[in-house]
N, C-alpha and C positions, 0 to 999 in steps of 0.2 A: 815067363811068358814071352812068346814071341809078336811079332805083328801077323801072323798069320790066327793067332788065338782069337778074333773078332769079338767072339762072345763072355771069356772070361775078361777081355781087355772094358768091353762095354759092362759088363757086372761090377768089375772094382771104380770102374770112373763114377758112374752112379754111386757107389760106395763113398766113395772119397769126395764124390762134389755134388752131393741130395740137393742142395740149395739153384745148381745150376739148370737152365731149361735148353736141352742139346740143338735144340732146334737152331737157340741163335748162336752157338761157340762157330769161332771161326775155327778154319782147320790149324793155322798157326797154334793157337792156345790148346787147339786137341793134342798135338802132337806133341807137346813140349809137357801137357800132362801126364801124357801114355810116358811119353821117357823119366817122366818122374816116380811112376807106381811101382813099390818095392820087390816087388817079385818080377819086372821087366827086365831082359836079359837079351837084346837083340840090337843089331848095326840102326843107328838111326837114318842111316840111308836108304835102308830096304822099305822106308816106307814110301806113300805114294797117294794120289789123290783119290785112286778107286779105295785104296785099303783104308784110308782116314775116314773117306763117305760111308765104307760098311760098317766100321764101328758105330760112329754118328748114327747110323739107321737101327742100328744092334740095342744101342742104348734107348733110343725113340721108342723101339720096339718094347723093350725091358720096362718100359714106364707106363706102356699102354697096358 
């Protein structure tokens, strides 16, 4: 996955952290999760504060 992936990056987060509520993750901890999900395969510098907020909203989204 890359960070342009929004909605499979927001479906495995959900996957991997059921317990957490996205609302309160700061982007720090989003990012450093996204770099951690096995299938992620991109520069940790292409990301950015629009692209962490779209996941963040992706996942908000995915729960409603």
């Amino acid at each position: 996955m890359k960070w342009t992936d929004i909605l499979a990056l927001a479906e495995a987060l959900a996957q991997a952290h059921p317990e957490v509520d996205p609302k309160t993750l700061r982007f720090t901890d989003l990012h450093r999760w996204v770099m951690a999900l096995p299938r992620f395969n991109d520069d940790p510098q292409r990301s950015g504060e629009k692209i962490l907020e779209a996941i963040q909203q992706a996942w908000i989204d995915d729960l409603e």
